[in-house]
N, CA and C atoms as an extended XYZ file, in Angstrom:
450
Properties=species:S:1:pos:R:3:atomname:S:1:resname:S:1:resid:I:1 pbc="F F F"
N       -73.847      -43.515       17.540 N   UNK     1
C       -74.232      -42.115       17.689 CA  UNK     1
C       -75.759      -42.020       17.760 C   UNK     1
N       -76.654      -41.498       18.573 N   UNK     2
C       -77.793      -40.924       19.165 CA  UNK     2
C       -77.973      -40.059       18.599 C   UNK     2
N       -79.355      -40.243       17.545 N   UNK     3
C       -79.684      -38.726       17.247 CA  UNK     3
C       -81.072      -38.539       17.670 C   UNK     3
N       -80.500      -36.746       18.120 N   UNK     4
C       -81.459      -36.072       18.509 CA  UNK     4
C       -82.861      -35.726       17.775 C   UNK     4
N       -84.164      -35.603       18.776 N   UNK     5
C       -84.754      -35.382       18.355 CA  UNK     5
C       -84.913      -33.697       18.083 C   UNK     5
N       -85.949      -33.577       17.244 N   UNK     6
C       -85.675      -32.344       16.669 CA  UNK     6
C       -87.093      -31.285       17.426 C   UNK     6
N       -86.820      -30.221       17.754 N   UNK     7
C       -87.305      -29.474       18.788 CA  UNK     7
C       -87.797      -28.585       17.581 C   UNK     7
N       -89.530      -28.120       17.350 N   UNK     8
C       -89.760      -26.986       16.430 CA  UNK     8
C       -90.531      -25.842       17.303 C   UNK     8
N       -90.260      -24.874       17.314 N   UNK     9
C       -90.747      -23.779       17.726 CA  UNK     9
C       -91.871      -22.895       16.442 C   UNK     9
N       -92.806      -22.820       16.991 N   UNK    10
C       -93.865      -21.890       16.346 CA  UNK    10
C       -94.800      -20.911       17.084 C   UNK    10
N       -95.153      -19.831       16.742 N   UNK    11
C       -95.857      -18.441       17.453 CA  UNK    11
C       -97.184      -19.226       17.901 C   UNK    11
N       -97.059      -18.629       18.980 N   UNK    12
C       -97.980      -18.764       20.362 CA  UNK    12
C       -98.448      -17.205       20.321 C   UNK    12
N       -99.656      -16.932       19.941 N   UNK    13
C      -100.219      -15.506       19.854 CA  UNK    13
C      -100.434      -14.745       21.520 C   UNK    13
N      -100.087      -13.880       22.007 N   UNK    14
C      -100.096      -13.575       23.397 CA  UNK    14
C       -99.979      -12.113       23.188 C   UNK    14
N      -100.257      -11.228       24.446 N   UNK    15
C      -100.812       -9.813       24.231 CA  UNK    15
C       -99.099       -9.564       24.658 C   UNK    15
N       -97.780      -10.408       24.909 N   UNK    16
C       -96.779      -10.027       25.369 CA  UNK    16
C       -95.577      -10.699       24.223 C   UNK    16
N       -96.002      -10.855       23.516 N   UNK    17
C       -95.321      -11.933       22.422 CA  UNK    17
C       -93.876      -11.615       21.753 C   UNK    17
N       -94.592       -9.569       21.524 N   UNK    18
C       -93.477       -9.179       21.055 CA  UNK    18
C       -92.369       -8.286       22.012 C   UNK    18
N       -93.133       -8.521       23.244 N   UNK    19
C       -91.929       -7.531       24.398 CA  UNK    19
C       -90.628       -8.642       23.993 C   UNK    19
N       -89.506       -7.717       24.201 N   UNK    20
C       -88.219       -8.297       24.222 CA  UNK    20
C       -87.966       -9.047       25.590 C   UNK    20
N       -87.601       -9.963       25.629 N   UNK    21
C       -87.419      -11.234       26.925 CA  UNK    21
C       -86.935      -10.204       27.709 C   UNK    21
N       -86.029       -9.323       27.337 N   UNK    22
C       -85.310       -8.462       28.754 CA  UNK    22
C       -86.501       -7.902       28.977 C   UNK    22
N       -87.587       -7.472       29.110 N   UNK    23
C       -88.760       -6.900       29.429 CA  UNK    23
C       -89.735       -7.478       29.666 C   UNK    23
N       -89.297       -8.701       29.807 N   UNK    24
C       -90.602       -9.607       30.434 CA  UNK    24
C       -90.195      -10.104       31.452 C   UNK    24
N       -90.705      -10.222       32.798 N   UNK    25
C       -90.428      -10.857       33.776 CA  UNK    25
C       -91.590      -12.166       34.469 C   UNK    25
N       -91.210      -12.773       34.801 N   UNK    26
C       -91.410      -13.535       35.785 CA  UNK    26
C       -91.575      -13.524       36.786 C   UNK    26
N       -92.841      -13.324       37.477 N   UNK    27
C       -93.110      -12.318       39.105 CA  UNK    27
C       -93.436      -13.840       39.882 C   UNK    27
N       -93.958      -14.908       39.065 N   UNK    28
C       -94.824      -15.993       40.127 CA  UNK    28
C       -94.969      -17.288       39.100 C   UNK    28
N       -94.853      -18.557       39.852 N   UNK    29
C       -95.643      -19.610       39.299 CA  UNK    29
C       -96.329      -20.162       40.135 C   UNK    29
N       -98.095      -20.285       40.066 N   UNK    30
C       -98.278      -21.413       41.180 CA  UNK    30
C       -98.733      -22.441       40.332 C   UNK    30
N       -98.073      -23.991       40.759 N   UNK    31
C       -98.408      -25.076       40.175 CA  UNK    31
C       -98.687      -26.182       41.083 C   UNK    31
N       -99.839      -26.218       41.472 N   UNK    32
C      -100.646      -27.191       42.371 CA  UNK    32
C      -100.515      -28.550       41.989 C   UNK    32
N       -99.720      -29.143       43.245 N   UNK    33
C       -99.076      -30.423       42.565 CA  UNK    33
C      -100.405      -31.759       43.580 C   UNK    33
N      -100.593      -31.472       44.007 N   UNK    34
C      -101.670      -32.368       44.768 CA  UNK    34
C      -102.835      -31.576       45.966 C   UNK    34
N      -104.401      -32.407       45.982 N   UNK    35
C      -104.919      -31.798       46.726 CA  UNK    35
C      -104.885      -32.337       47.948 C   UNK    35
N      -104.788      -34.223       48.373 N   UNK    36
C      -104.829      -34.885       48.932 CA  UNK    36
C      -103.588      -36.015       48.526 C   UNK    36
N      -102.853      -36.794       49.924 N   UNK    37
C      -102.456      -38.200       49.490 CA  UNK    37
C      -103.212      -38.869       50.260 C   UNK    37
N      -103.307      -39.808       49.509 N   UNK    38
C      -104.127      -41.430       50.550 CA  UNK    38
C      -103.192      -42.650       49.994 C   UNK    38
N      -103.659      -43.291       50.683 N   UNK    39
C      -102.691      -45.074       50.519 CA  UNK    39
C      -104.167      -46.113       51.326 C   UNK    39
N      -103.943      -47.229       50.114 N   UNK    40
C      -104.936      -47.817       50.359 CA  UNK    40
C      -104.885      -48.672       51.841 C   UNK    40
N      -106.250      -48.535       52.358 N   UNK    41
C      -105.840      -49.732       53.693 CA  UNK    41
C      -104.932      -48.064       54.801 C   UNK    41
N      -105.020      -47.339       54.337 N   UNK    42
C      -104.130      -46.109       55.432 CA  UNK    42
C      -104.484      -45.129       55.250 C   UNK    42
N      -103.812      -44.077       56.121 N   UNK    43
C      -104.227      -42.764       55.872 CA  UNK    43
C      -104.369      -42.052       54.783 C   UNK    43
N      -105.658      -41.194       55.028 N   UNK    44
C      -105.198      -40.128       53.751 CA  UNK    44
C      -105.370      -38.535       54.418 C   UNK    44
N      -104.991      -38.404       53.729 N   UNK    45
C      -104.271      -36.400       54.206 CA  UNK    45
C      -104.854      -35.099       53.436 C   UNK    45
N      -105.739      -34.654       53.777 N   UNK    46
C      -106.407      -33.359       53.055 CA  UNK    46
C      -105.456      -32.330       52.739 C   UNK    46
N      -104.449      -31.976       51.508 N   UNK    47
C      -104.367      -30.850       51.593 CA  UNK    47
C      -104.511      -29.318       50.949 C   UNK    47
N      -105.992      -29.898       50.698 N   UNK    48
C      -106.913      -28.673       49.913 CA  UNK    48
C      -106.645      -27.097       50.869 C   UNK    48
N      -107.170      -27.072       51.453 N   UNK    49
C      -106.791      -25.338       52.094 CA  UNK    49
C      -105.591      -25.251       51.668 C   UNK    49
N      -104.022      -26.166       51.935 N   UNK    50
C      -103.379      -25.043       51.491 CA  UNK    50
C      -102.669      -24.822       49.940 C   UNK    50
N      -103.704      -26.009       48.975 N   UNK    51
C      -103.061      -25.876       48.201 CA  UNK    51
C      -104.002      -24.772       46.985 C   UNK    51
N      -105.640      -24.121       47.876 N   UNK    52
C      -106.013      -23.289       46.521 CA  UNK    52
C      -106.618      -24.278       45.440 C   UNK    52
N      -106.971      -23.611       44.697 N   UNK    53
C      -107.537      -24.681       43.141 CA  UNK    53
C      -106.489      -25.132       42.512 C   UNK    53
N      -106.936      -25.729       41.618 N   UNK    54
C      -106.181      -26.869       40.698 CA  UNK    54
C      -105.302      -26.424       39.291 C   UNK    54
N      -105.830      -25.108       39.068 N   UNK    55
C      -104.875      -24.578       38.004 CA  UNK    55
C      -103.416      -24.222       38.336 C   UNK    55
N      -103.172      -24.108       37.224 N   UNK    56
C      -101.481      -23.172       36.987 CA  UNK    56
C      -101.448      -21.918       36.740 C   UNK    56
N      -101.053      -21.274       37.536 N   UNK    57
C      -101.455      -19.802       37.195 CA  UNK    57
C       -99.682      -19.447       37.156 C   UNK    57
N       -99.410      -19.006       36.251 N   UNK    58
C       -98.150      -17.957       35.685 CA  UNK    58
C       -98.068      -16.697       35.478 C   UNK    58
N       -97.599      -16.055       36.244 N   UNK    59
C       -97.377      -14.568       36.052 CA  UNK    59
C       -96.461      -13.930       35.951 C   UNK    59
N       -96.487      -12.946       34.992 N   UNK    60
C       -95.643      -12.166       33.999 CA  UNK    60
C       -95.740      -10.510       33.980 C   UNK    60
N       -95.185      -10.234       33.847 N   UNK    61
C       -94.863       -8.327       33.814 CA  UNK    61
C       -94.117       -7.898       32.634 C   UNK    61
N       -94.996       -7.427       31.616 N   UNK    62
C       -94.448       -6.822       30.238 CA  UNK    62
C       -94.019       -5.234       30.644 C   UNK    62
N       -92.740       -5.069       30.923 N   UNK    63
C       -92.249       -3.720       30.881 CA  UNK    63
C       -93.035       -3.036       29.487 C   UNK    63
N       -92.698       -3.401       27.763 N   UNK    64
C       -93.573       -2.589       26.777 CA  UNK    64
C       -94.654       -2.147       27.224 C   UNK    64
N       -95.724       -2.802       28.013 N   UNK    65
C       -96.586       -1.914       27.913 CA  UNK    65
C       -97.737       -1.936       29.900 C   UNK    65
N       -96.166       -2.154       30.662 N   UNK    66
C       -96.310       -2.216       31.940 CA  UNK    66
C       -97.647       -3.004       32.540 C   UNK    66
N       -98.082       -3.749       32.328 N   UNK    67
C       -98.754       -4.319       32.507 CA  UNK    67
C       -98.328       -5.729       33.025 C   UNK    67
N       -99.318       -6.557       33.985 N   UNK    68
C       -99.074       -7.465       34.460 CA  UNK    68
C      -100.294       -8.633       34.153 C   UNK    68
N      -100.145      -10.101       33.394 N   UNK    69
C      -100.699      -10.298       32.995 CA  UNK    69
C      -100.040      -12.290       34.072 C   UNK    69
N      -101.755      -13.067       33.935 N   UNK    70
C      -101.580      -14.326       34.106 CA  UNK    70
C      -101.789      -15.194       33.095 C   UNK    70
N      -101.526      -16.095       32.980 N   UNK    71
C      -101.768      -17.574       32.047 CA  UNK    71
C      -102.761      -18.337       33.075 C   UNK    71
N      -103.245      -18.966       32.793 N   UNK    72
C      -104.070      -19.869       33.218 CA  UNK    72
C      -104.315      -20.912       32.856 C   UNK    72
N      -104.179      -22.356       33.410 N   UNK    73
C      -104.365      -23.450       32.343 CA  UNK    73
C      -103.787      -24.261       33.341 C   UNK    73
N      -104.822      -25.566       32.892 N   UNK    74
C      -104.794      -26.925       33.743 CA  UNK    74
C      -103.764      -27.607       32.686 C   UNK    74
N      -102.977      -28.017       33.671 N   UNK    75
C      -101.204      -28.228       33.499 CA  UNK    75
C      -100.750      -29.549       34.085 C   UNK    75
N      -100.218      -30.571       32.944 N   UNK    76
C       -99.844      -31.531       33.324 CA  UNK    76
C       -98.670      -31.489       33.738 C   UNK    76
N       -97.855      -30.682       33.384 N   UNK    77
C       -96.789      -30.692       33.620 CA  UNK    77
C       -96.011      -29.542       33.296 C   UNK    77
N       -95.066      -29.317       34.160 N   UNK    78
C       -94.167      -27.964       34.193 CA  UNK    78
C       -92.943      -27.716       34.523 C   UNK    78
N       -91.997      -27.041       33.920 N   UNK    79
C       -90.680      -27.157       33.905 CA  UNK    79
C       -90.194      -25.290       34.086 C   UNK    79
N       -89.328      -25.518       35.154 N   UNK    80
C       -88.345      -23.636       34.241 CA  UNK    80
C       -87.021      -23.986       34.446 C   UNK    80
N       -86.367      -23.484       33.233 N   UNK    81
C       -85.201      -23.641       33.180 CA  UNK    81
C       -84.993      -22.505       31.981 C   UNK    81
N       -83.433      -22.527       32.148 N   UNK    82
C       -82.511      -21.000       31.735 CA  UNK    82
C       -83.056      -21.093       30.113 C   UNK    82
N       -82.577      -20.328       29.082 N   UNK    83
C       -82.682      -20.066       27.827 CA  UNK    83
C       -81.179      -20.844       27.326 C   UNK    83
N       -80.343      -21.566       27.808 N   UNK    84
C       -79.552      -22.356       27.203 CA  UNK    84
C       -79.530      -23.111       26.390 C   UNK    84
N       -81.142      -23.631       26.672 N   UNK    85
C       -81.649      -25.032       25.960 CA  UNK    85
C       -82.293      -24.480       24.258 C   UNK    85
N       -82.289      -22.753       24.296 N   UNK    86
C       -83.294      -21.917       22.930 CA  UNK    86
C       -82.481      -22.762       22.199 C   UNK    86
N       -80.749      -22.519       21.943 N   UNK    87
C       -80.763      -22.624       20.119 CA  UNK    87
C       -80.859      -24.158       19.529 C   UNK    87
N       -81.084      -25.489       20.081 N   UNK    88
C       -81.507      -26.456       19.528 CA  UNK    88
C       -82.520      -26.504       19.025 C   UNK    88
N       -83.764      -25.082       19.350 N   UNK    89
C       -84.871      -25.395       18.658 CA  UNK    89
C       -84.847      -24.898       16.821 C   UNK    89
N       -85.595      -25.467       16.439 N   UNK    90
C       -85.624      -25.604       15.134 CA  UNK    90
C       -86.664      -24.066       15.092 C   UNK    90
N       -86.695      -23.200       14.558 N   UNK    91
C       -87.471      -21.737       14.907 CA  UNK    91
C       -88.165      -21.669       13.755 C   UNK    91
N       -89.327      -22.122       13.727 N   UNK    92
C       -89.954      -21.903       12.156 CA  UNK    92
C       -90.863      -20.711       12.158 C   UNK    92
N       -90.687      -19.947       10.978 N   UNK    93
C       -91.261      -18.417       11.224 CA  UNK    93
C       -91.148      -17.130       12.188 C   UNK    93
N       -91.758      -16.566       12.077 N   UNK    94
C       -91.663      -15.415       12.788 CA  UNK    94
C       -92.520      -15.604       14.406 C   UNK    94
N       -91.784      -15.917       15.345 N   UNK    95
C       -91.968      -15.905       16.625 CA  UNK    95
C       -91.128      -14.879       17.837 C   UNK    95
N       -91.735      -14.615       18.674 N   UNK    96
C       -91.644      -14.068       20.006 CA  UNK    96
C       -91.081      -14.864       20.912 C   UNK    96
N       -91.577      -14.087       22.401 N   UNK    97
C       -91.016      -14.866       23.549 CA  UNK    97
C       -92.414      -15.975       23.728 C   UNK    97
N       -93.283      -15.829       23.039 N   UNK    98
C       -94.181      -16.812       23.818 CA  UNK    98
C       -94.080      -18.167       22.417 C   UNK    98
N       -93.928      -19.555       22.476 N   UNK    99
C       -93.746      -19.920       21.343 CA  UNK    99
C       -94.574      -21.401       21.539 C   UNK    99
N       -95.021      -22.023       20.714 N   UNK   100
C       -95.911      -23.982       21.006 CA  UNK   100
C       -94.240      -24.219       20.597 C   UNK   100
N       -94.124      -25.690       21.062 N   UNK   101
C       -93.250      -26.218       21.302 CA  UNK   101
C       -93.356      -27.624       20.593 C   UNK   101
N       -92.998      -28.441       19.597 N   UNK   102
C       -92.902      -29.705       19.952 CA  UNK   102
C       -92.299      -30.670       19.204 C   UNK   102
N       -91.770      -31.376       20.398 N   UNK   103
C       -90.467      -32.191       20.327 CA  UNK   103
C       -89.772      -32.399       21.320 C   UNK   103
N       -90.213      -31.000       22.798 N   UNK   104
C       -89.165      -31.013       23.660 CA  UNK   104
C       -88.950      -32.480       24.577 C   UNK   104
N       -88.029      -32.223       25.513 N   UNK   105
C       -88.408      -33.358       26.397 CA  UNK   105
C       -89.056      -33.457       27.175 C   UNK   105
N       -89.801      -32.769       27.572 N   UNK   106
C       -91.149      -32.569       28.705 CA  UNK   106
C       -92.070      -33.431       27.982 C   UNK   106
N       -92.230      -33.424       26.499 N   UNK   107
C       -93.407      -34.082       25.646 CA  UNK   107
C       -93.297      -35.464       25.545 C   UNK   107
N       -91.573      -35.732       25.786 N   UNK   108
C       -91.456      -37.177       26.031 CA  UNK   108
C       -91.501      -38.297       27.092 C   UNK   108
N       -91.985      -37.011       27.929 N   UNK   109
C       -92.119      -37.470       29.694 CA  UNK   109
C       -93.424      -38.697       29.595 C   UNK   109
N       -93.564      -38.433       30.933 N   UNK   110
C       -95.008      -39.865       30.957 CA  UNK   110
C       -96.424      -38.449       30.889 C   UNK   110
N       -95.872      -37.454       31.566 N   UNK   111
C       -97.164      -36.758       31.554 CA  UNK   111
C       -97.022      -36.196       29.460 C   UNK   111
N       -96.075      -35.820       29.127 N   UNK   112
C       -96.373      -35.666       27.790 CA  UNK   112
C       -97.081      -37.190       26.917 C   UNK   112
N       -96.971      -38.008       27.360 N   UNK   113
C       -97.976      -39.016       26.920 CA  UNK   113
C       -99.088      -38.905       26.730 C   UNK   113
N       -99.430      -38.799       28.535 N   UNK   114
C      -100.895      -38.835       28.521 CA  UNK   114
C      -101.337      -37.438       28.393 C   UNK   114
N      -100.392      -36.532       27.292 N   UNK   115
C      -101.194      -35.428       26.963 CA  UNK   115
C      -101.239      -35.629       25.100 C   UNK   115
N      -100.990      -36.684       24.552 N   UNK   116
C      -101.160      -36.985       23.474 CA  UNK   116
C      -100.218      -35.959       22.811 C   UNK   116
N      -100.613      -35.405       21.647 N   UNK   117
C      -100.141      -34.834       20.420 CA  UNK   117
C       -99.992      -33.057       20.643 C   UNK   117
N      -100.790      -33.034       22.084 N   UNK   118
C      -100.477      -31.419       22.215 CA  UNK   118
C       -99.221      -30.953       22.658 C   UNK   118
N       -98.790      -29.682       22.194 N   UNK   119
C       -98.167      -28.711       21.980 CA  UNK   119
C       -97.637      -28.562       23.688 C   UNK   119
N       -96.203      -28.442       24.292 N   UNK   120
C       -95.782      -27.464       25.306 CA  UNK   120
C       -95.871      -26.236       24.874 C   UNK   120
N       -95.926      -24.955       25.945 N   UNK   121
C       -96.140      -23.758       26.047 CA  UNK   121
C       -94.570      -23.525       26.231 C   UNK   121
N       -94.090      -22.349       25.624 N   UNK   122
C       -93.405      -21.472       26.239 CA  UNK   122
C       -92.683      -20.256       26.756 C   UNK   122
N       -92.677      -19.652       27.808 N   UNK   123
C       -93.129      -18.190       27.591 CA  UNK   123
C       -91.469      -18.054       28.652 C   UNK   123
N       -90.404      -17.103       27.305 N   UNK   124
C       -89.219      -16.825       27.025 CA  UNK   124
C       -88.965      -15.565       28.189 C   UNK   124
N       -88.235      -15.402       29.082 N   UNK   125
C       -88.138      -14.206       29.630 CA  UNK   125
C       -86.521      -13.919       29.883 C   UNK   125
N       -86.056      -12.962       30.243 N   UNK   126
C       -84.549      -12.527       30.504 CA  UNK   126
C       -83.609      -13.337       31.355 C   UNK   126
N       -84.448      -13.993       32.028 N   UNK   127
C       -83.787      -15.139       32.799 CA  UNK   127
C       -83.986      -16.362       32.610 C   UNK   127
N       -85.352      -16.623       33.008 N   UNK   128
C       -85.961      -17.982       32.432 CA  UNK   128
C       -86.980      -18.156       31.684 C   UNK   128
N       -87.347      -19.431       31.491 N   UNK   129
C       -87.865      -20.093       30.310 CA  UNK   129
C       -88.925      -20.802       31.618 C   UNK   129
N       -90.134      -20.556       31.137 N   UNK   130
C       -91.251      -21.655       31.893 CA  UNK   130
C       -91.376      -22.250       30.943 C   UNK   130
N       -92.093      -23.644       30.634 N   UNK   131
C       -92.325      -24.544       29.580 CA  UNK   131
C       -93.654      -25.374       30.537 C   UNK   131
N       -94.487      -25.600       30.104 N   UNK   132
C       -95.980      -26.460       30.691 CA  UNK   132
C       -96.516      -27.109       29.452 C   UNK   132
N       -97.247      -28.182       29.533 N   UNK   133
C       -98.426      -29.106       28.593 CA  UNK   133
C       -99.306      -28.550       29.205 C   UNK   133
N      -100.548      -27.464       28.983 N   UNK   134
C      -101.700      -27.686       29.172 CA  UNK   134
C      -102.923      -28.788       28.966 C   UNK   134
N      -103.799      -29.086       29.324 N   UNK   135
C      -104.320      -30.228       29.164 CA  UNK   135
C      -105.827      -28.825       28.995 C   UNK   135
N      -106.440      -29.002       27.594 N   UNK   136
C      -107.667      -27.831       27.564 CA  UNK   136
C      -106.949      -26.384       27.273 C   UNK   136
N      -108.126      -25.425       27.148 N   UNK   137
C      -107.151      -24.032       26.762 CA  UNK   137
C      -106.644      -23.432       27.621 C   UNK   137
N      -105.850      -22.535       26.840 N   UNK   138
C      -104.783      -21.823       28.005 CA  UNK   138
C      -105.518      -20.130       27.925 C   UNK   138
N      -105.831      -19.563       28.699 N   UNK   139
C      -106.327      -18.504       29.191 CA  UNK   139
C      -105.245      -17.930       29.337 C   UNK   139
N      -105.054      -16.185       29.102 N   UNK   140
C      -104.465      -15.562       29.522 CA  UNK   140
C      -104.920      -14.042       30.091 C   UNK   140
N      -105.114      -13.590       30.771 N   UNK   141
C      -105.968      -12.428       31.763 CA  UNK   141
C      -105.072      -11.018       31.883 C   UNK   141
N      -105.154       -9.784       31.909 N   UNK   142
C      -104.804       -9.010       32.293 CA  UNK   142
C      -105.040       -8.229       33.976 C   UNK   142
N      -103.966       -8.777       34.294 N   UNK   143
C      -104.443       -8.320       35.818 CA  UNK   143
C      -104.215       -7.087       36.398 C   UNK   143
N      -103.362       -6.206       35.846 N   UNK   144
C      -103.449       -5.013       36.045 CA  UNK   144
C      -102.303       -3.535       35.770 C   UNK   144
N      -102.386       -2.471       35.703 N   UNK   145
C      -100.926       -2.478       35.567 CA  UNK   145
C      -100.180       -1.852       36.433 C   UNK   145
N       -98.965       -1.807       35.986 N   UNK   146
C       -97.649       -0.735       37.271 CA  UNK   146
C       -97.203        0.442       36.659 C   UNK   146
N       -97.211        1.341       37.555 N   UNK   147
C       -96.815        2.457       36.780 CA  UNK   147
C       -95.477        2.358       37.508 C   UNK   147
N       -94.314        3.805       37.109 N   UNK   148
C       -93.009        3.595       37.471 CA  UNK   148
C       -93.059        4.385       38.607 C   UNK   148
N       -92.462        3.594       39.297 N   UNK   149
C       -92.576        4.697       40.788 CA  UNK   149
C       -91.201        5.155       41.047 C   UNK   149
N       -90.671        4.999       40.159 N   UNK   150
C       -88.928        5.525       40.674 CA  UNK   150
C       -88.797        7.155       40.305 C   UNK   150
């Protein structure tokens, strides 16, 4: 028998922390996976224009307080997947949808290696679950808000 490792969840402070997941959405991820390939002795291939800068930018829409907000953060690695995977985590204290993570399996990847001892991100919404290693801090911006047009 294989035992699991143990997954702890702890509060990730965020201006959306306490919207209820059904009120948080998920509008965008961009995660810039290369700027260029080359091969030694052969070609290499520019593809800066269309890939933009080098961050991860995540964006989110808090129905509580209608506003639309990004994450920002140089990202080794990134995952979304459903909320199936929540109740194995071990939930210590009083947390939200945004939570540090660690234990998951993203941390046991090769990029969770070479991100040492830091923390995955993860920011809980009605559908899905993004999960990232930032590598440096994670920024989060207010970009603007929506009013209801219905």
């Amino acid at each position: 028998m294989t035992e699991k490792t143990s997954i702890s969840a702890t509060r990730w402070p965020t201006p959306f922390e306490r919207c209820d997941s059904d009120c948080l959405h998920l509008v965008r991820v961009h995660y810039p996976s290369c700027n260029s390939i080359s091969y030694p002795d052969g070609p290499r291939y520019d593809l800066s224009s269309y890939v933009g800068d080098d961050v991860c930018r995540i964006t989110v829409f808090s129905e509580a307080d209608r506003t639309v907000y990004c994450i920002i953060a140089n990202v080794e690695a990134l995952r979304i997947h459903d909320e199936r995977d929540l109740p194995q985590f071990d939930w210590a204290g009083d947390t939200g949808t945004t939570v540090r993570l660690v234990g998951s399996e993203l941390q046991r990847s090769v990029s969770g290696i070479v991100c040492g001892n830091a923390p995955s991100y993860l920011i809980i919404t009605g559908n899905d679950c993004v999960e990232f290693l930032a590598t440096g801090e994670v920024m989060i911006e207010e970009v603007g808000a929506v009013a209801d047009s219905g």
